[in-house]
C-alpha positions in Angstrom: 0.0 0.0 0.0 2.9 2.3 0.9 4.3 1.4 -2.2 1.5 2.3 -4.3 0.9 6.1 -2.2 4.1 6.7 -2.7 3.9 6.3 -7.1 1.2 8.3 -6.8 2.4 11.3 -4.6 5.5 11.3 -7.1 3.3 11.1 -10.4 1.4 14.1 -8.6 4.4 16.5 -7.4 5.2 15.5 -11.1 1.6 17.3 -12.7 1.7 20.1 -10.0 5.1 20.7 -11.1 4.2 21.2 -14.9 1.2 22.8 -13.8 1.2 25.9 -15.8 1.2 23.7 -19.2 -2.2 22.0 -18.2 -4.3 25.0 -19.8 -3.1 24.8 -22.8 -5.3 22.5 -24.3 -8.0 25.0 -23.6 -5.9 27.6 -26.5 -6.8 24.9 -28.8 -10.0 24.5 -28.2 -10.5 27.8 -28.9 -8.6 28.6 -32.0 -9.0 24.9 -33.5 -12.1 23.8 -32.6 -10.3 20.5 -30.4 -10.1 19.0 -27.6 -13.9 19.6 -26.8 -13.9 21.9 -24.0 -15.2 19.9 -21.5 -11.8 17.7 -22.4 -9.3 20.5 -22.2 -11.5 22.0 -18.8 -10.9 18.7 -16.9 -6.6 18.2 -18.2 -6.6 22.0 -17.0 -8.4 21.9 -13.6 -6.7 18.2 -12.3 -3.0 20.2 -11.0 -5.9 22.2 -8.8 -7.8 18.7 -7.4 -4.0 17.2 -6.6 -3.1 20.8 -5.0 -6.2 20.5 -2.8 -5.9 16.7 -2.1 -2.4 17.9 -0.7 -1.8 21.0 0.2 -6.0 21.7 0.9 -5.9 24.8 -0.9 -6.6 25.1 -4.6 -4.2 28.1 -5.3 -2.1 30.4 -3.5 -2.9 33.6 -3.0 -1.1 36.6 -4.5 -1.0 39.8 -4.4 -3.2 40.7 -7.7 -6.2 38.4 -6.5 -8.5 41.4 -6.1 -7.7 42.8 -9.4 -7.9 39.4 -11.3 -12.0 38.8 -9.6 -12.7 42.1 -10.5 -11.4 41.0 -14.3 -13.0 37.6 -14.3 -16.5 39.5 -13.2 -16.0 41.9 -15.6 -15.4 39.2 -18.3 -18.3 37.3 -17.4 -21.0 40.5 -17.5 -19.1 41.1 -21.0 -19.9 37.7 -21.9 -23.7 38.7 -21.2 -23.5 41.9 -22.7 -22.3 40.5 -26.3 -24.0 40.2 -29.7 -21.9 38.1 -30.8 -21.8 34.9 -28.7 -19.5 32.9 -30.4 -16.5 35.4 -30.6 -17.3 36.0 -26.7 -17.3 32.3 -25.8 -13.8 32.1 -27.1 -12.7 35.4 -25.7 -13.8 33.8 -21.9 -12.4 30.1 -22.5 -9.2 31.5 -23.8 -8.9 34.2 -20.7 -9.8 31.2 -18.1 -6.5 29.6 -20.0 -4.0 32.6 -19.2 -5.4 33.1 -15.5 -5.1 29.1 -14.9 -1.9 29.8 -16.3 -1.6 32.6 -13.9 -2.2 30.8 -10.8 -0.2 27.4 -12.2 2.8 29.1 -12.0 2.4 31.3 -8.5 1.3 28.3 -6.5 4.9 26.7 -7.5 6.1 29.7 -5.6 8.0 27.7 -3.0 10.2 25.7 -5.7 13.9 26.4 -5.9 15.6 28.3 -8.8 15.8 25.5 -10.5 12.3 25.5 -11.0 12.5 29.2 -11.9 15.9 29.4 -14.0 14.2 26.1 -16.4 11.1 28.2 -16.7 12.9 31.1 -17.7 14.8 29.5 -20.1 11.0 28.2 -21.8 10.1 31.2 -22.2 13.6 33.2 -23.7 13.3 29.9 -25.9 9.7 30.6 -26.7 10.8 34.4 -27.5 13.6 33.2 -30.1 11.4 30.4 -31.9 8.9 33.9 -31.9 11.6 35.9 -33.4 12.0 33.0 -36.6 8.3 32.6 -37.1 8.6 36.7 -37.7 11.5 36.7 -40.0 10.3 33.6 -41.8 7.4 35.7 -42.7 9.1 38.6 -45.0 5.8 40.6 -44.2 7.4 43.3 -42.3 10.1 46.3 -42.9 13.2 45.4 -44.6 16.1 47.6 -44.9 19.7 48.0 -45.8 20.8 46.6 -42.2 18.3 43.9 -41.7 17.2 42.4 -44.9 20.0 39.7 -44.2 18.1 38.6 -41.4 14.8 37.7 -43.7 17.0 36.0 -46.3 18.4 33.9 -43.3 14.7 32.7 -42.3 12.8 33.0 -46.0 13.4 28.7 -46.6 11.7 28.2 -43.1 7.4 27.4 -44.3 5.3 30.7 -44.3 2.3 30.1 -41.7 -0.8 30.5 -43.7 -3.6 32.8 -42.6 -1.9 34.3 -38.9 1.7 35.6 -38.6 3.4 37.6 -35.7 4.0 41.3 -36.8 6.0 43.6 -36.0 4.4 45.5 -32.8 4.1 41.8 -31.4 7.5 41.3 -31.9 8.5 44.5 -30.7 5.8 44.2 -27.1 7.4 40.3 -26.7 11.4 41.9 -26.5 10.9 44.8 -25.2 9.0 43.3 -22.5 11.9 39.7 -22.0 15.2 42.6 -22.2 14.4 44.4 -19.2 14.5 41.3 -16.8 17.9 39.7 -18.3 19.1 43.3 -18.0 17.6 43.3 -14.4 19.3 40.4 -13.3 22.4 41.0 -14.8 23.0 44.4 -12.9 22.6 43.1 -9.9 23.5 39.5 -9.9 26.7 38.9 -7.7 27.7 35.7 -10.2 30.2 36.4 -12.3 28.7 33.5 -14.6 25.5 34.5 -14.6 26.6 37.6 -15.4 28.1 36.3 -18.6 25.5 34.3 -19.5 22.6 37.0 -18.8 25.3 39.8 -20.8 25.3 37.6 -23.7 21.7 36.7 -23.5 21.0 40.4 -23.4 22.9 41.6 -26.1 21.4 38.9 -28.2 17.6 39.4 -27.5 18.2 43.6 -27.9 20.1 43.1 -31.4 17.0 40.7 -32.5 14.8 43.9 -31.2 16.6 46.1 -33.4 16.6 44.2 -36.6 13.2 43.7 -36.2 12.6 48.0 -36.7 9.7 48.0 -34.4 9.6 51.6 -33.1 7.2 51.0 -30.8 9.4 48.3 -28.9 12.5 50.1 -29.2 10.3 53.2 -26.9 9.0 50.5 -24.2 12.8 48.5 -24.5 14.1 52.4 -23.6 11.9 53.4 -20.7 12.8 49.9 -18.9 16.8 50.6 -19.3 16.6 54.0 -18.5 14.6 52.9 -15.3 17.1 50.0 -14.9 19.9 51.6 -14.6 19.1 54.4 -12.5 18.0 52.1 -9.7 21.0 50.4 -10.2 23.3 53.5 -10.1 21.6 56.3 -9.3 24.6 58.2 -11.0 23.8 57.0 -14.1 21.6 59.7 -14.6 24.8 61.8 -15.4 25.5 60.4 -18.4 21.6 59.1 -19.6 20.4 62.4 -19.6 23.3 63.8 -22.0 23.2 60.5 -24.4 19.2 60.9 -24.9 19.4 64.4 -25.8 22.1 63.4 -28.2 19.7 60.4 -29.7 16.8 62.5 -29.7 18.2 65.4 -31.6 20.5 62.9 -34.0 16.5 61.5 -34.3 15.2 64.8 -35.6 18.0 65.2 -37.2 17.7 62.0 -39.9 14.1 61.8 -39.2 13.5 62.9 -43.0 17.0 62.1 -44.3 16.4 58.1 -43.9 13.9 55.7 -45.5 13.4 53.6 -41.9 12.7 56.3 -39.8 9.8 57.4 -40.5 8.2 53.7 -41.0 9.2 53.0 -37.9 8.2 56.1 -35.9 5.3 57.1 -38.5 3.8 60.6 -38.1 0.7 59.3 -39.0 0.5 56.6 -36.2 -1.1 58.2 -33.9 -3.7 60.8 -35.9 -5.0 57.3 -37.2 -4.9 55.5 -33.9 -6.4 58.5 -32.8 -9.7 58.4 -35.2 -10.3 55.1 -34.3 -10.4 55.9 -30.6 -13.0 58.9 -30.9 -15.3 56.9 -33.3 -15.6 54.5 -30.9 -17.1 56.7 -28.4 -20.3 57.3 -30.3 -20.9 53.6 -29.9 -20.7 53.5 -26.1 -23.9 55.2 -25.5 -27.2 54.3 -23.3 -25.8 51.6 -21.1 -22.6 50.5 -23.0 -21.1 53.5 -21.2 -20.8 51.2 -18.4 -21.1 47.5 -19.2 -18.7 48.0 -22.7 -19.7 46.5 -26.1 -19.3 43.3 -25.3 -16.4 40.5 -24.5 -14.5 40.5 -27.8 -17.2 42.3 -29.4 -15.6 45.6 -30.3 -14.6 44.9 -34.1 -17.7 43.4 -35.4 -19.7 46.4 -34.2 -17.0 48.8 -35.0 -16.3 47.4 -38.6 -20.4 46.7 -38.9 -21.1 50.5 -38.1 -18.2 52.1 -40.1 -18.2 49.7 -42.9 -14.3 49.1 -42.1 -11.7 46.2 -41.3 -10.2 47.0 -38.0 -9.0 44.4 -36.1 -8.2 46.0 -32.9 -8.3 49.1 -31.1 -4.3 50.4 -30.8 -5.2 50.8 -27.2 -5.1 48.1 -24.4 -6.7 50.3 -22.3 -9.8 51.0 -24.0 -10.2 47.3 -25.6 -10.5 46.5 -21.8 -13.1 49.1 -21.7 -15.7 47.9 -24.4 -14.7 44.1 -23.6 -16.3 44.7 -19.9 -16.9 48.5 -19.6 -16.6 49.7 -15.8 -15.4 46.4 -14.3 -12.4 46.5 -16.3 -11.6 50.1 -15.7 -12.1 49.3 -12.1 -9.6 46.3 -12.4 -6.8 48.3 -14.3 -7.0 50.7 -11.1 -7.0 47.8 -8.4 -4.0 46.3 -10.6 -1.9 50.0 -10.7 -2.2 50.8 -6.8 -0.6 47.4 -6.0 2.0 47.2 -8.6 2.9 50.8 -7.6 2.8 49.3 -3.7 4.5 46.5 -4.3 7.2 48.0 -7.1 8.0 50.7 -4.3 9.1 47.9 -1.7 10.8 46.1 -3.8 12.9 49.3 -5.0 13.6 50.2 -1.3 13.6 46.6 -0.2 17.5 45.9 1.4 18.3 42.7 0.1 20.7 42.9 -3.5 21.6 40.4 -5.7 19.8 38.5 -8.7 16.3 38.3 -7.2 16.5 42.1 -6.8 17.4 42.2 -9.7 14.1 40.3 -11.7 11.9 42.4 -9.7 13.2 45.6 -11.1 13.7 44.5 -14.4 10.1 43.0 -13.9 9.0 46.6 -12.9 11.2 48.6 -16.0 9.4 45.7 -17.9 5.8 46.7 -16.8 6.5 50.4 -17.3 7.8 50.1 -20.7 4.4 47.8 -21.8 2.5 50.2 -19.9 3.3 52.7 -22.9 3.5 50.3 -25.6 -0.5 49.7 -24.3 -1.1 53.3 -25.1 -1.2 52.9 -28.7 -1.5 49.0 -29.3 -3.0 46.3 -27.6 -0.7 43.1 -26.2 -3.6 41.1 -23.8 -5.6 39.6 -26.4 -5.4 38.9 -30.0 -8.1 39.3 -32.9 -8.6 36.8 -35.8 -10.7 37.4 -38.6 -11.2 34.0 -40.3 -14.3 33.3 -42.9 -16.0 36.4 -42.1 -16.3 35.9 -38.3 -13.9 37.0 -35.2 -11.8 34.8 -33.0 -10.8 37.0 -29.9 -8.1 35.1 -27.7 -7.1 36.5 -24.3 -2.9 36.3 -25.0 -1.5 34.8 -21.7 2.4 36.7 -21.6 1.1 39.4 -19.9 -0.4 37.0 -17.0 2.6 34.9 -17.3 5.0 38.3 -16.1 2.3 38.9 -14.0 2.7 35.8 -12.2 6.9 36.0 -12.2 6.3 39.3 -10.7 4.0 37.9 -8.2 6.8 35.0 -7.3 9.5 37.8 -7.0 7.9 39.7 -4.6 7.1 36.6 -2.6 10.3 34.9 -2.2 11.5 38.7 -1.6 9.4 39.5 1.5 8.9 35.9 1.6 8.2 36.1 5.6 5.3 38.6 5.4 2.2 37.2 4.5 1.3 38.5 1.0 -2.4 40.3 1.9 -3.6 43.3 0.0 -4.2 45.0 3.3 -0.3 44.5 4.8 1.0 45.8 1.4 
């Protein structure tokens, strides 16, 4: 009998152990149509029954709990709300995915670093097979100094119908940088230090081939705020060297072919127009339930006679996907990060897990204006005349690292919105 508990406790440290993979399914179901969902619901929600059978808790609690009920309310009254039931059914399957995700990851929070260093590995290997699937594509803006790059990837099969483009590019590296640069500032291993210097070097010279302006802007906010926690000094010589990029900027801005596509004075006038005709379509009660989970294209493109896809703002797609709920979980999700961000920058322990959570932070304040003018937490697929909207699960993912950092940082306070 002891023999057979014991196979089975192993074979279930084993599944809580990949527990962030066992939502996955639950992406397919949404985008292919397989496993039924009932299928990929069970694989996803058996880590939970083993956690509870164990540990008797089905998660761990973190520090973004409020904000995240507030979201999946908000979700659910979108789900209501919405014409189109189809595009929102997929919009909430796909969103349960990323926040099972979400809560796979942050209830491993007591694993070593081995746990932590494979996982981050996953995901800078999941960033580089990213970075082939765009190149592979020849869809985006080739120059002088990175058409080699595309003629490198152009004998690797084009993905028919969906592709990565460049602002998704652009949100994925400018996001990944900031952390490797995090933890390589204040690591105290010189190998490490190699490693994560060569890693970072790597990931920002993929960033810049790939000419996405956007990404360079959000890659530039998290250095800047990098390195000035790490040496305050630093402002001494960052303040002079951006003055000197920005005016060498102006400077070539109409002298080169690549500038102006990739800073286009145009972006925002159009991004612009789409944001004030939405507004006419948020009247009577939309005002404060949204348009709809998902919904905002069809009734945009329906009412304009257009083909948008998305709304170039993360902040109002979370508006019309569940109207004053999601406003009201963006808030939530602010005052905490700002809370938390501000203990970890005062907090008086150094070394590499410092180090994540203020490349985490840089990370977070870079996406936060990268949101501004596109949207990085879900996805829109038009395919035979009808919307797939899929809730994209890297935000939740750094989300969740975060949420780990700060734990195993004040690891001995007991993580409670009301103690932060």
């Amino acid at each position: 009998m002891n023999k057979y508990t014991s196979i089975y406790n192993r074979i279930a440290d084993v599944i809580l152990l990949f527990q962030p993979v066992f939502p996955v399914p639950l992406y397919f179901t949404v985008l292919m149509g397989n496993p039924p969902f009932w299928v990929s619901l069970i694989i996803s929600l058996i880590p939970f029954v083993l956690r509870y059978q164990h540990q008797k808790i089905l998660f761990k609690r973190t520090i973004f709990d409020f904000p995240i009920l507030i979201f999946i309310i908000g979700s659910a009254v979108g789900f209501f709300i919405a014409t189109n039931k189809d595009t929102a059914t997929g919009a909430l399957i796909s969103l349960l995915a990323s926040i099972l995700i979400y809560y796979g990851m942050t209830s491993n929070s007591d694993r070593g670093k081995k746990y932590w260093i494979s996982l981050g590995a996953i995901i800078i290997f999941i960033s580089l097979i990213f970075s082939v699937w765009f190149f592979s594509q020849g869809q985006s803006k080739q120059f002088l100094f990175n058409q080699w790059t595309f003629d490198m990837f152009k004998s690797v099969p084009k993905s028919p119908g969906v592709s990565l483009g460049l602002h998704g590019i652009g949100a994925l590296f400018s996001a990944v940088i900031p952390v490797a640069l995090g933890a390589l500032l204040f690591s105290r291993n010189k190998k490490y230090r190699i490693w994560l210097a060569v890693l970072s070097l790597l990931l920002a010279f993929i960033l810049f081939l790939s000419v996405s302006g956007g990404g360079w802007i959000a890659f530039s906010i998290g250095v800047i705020f990098i390195l000035i926690c790490w040496r305050r000094r630093s402002l001494f010589f960052l303040i002079p060297i951006s003055g000197l990029i920005i005016g060498l900027f102006l400077f070539y801005y109409s002298k080169t072919i690549w500038l102006p596509y990739s800073f286009s004075n145009m972006a925002i006038p159009s991004r612009y127009n789409l944001w004030v005709n939405t507004v006419p379509l948020l009247g009577d009660l939309h005002s404060f339930f949204g348009l709809g989970l998902g919904n905002w294209a069809e009734v945009y493109n329906n009412y304009y006679h257009s083909a948008e896809i998305h709304m170039h703002n993360n902040y109002f797609q979370i508006y019309t996907d569940m109207g004053i709920f999601g406003v009201l979980a963006i808030s939530f999700a602010i005052v905490i990060f700002s809370v938390t961000a501000y203990k970890i920058m005062k907090s008086s322990g150094g070394g590499i897990l410092k180090g994540l959570g203020i490349g985490l932070i840089g990370s977070f304040l870079g996406g936060a204006f990268f949101n501004m003018l596109d949207v990085t937490l879900t996805g829109t697929i038009k395919e035979n005349g009808s919307y797939i909207y899929l809730s994209i699960p890297f935000l939740w993912i750094w989300a969740a690292f975060y949420s780990v950092t700060y734990y195993k940082l004040f690891s001995k306070e007991k993580i409670c919105l009301l103690e932060l």
